[in-house]
C-alpha positions in Angstrom: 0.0 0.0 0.0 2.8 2.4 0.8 4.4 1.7 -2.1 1.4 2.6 -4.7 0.8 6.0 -2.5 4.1 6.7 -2.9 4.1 6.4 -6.7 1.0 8.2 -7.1 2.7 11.2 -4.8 5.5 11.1 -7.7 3.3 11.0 -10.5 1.4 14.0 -9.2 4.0 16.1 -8.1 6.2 15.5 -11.7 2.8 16.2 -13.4 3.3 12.3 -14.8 -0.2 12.0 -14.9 -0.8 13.9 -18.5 1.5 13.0 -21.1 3.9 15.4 -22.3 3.6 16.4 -26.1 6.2 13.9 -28.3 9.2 16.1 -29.4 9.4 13.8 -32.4 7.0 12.6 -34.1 7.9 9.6 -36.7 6.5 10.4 -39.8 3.8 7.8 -41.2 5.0 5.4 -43.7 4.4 5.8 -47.5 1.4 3.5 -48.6 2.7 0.3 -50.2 6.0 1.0 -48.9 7.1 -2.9 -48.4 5.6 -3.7 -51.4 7.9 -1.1 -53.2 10.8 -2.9 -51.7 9.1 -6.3 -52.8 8.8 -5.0 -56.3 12.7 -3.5 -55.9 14.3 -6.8 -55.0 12.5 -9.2 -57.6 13.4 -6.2 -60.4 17.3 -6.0 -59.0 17.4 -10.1 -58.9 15.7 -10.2 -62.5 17.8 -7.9 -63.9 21.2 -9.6 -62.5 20.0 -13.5 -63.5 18.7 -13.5 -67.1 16.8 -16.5 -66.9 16.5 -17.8 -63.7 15.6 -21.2 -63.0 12.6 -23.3 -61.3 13.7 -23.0 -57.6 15.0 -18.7 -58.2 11.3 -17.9 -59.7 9.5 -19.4 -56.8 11.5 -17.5 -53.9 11.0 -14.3 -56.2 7.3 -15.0 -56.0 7.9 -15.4 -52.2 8.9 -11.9 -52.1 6.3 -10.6 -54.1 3.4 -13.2 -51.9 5.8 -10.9 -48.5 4.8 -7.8 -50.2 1.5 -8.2 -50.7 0.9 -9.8 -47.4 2.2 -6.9 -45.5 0.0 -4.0 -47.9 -2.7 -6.2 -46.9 -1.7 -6.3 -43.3 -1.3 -2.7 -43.4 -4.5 -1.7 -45.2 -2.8 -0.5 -48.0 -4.3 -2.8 -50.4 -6.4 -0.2 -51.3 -4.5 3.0 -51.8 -1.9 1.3 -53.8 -4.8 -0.6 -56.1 -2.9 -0.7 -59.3 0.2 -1.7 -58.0 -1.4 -4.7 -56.4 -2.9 -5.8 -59.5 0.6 -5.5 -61.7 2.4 -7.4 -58.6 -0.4 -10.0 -59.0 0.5 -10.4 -62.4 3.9 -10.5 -62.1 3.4 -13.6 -59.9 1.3 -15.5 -62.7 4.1 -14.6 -64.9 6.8 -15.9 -62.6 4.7 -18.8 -62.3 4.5 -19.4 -65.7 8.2 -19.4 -66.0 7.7 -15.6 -67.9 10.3 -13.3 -66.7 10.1 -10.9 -69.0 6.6 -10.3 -68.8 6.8 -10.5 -65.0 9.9 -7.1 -65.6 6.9 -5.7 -67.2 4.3 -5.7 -64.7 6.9 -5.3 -61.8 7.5 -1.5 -64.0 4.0 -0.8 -64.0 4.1 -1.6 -60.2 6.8 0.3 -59.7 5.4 3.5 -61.5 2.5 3.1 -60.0 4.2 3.0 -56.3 7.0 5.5 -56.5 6.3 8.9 -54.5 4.1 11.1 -56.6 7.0 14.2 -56.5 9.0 11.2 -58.8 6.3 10.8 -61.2 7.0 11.5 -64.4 
């Protein structure tokens, strides 16, 4: 008992009881940011291995299946509509051993993502 009274005297007399303003705030993340990323990496492995193999095409769909999980955790799926729909692609593409139509959609994804000051 003496020890909860004497907490509550410190609370009171810091003024703990109303939280101070936050000196900095973070700033709120882009919308689709991780499925930018996703969208980065597959283009960057793409473009380093020509014509990747079976096993490569899956794990590149893996990051693109990461990406879209996490917009759709975030509630991005919406804000970043198009995007989804060329990463979507891209993944039947992959999955039809297409990797230059999967670049293609990835692009389009990537446009459609980037920060609207970089639009062209």
């Amino acid at each position: 008992m003496a020890k909860q009274r004497l907490s509550d005297d410190l609370h009171h007399e810091f003024g703990a009881g109303i939280p101070a303003a936050v000196a900095h705030e973070r700033p709120l993340p882009r919308p689709g940011e991780q499925l930018r990323r996703a969208v980065d990496a597959v283009l960057v492995e793409l473009a380093a291995n020509g014509t990747p193999d079976g096993p490569v095409l899956r794990r590149l769909e893996d990051v693109l299946v990461g990406g879209l999980a996490w917009t759709a955790a975030t509630g991005d799926t919406c804000r970043v509509e198009h995007a989804v729909h060329a990463v979507r692609d891209a993944r039947v593409r992959l999955g039809a051993a297409d990797p230059d139509g999967a670049r293609t959609a990835l692009l389009t994804a990537r446009e459609d993502l980037a920060p609207p000051v970089a639009r062209r």
